[in-house]
C-alpha positions as CSV (number, residue, x, y, z in Angstrom):
1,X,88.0,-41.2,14.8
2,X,88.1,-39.8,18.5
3,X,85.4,-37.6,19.7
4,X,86.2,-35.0,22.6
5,X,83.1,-33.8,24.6
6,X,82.3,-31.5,27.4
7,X,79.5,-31.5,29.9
8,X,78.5,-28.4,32.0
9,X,76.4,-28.8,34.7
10,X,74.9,-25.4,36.1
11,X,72.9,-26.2,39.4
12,X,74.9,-24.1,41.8
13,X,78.4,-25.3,40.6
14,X,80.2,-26.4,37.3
15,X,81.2,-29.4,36.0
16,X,83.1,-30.3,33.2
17,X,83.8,-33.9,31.8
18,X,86.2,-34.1,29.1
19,X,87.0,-37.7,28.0
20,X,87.8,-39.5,24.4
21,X,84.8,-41.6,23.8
22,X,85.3,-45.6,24.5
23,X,88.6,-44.8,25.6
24,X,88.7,-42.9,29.2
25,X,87.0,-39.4,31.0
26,X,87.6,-37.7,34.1
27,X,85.1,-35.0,35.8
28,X,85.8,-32.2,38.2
29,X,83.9,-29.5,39.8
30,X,84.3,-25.7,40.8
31,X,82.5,-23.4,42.5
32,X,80.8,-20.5,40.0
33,X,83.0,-18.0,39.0
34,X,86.4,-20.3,40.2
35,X,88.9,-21.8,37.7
36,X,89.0,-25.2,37.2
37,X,92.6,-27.2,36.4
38,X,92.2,-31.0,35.2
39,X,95.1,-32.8,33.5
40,X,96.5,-29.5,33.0
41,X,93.7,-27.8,31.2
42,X,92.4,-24.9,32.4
43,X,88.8,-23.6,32.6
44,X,87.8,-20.2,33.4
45,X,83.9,-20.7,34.0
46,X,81.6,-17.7,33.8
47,X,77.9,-18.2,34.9
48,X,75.6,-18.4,31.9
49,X,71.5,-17.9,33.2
50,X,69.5,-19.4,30.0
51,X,65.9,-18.3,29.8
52,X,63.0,-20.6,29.1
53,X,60.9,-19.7,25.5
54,X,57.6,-22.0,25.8
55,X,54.1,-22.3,24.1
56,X,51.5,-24.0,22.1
57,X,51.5,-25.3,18.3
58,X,48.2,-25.4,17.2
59,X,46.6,-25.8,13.6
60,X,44.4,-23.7,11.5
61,X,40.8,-24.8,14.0
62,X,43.2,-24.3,16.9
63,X,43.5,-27.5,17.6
64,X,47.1,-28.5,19.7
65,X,49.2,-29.9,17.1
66,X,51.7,-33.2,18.6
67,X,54.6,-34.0,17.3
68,X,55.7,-30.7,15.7
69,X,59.2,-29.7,16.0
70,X,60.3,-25.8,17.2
71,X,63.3,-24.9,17.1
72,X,65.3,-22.0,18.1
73,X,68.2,-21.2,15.5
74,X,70.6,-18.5,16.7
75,X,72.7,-15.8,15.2
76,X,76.2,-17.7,16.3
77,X,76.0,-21.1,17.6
78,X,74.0,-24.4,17.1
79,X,70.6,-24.7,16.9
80,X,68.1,-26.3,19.4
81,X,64.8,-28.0,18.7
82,X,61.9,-29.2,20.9
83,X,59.2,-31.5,19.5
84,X,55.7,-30.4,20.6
85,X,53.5,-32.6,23.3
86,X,50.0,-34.1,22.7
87,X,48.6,-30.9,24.1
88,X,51.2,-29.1,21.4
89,X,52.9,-27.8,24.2
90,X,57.3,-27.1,23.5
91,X,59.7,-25.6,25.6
92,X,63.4,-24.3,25.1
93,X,66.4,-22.6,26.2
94,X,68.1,-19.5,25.3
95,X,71.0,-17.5,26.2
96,X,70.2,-14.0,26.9
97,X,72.3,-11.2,24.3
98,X,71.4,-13.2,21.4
99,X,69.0,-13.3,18.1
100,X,66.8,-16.3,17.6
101,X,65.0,-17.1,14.9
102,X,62.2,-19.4,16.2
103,X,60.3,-21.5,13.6
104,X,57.8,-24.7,14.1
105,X,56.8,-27.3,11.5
106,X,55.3,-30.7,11.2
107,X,55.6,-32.3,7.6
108,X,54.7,-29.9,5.0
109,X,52.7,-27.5,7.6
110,X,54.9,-24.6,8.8
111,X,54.0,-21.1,10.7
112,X,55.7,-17.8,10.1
113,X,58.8,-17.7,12.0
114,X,59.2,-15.0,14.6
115,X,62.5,-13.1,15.2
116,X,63.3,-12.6,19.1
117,X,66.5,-10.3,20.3
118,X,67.1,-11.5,23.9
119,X,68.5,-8.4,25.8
120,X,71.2,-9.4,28.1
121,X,69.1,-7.7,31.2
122,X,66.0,-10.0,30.5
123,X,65.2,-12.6,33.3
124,X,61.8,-13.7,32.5
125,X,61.0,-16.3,30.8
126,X,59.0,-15.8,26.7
127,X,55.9,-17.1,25.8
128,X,55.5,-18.2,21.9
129,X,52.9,-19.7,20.2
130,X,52.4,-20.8,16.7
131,X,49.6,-21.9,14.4
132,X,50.7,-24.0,11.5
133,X,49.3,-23.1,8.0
C-alpha cells in the first residue's frame, strides 16, 4: 500500500514534497502567497502563523511532573501531543480561529481539561499549566 505525504516548510517560503514512499519524491519551493506547479499539481499556498501554547505539569505538592503527555485536540483536524520535560515543562502549536481542547495525563493521573477559542486576531503566544490529580 502506497502512502502520499506532504511537507510544508514555513520559514519565509513554502515547500512542499509530495512523493510515494520507497518509490520516488520531488520538492519545490515558492515564495508566500505564490502558486506552486510540480508534475502538474497545483498549490495555492496561503500563510498559516501557528501560535505557541506552553507551560508546566505539576502534581498535587507542585512538584514538575516528567513524562506526562498534553495534547491539544481540535474542533476539525488531527490532534497534537507534547510529552512534558523533567522540569514538566510542554509546548505546542496551534492555529489561530480554532477550538482546542487541551488535556494532560500521565498513567492514571489526569487534570481538568481546559477549553481555549483561539481568535484569528491573537498573535501572542498562551501560557497553560496543569496539576494532575
Amino acid at each position: 500500500m502506497s502512502k502520499k505525504w506532504v511537507t510544508l516548510c514555513l520559514a519565509g517560503c513554502f515547500g512542499v514534497m509530495l512523493g510515494i514512499a520507497g518509490v520516488n519524491s520531488s520538492s519545490a519551493y515558492a515564495a508566500e502567497g505564490k502558486k506552486l506547479a510540480m508534475e502538474g499539481t497545483v498549490f495555492d499556498l496561503k500563510a498559516s502563523s501557528s501560535l505557541t501554547v506552553y507551560g508546566y505539569v505539576s502534581d498535587k505538592a507542585f512538584h514538575p511532573v516528567e513524562g506526562a503527555k498534553v495534547t491539544a485536540k481540535p474542533s476539525k483536524g488531527s490532534s497534537e501531543s507534547a510529552t512534558t520535560e523533567s522540569n514538566g515543562s510542554y509546548s505546542l502549536n496551534v492555529v489561530p480561529g480554532m477550538n482546542y481542547t487541551l488535556s494532560a495525563a500521565k498513567g492514571s493521573k489526569k487534570a481538568k481539561a481546559v477549553k481555549l477559542r483561539i481568535k484569528d486576531s491573537e498573535e501572542s503566544d498562551l501560557i497553560v499549566n496543569f496539576q494532575l490529580k
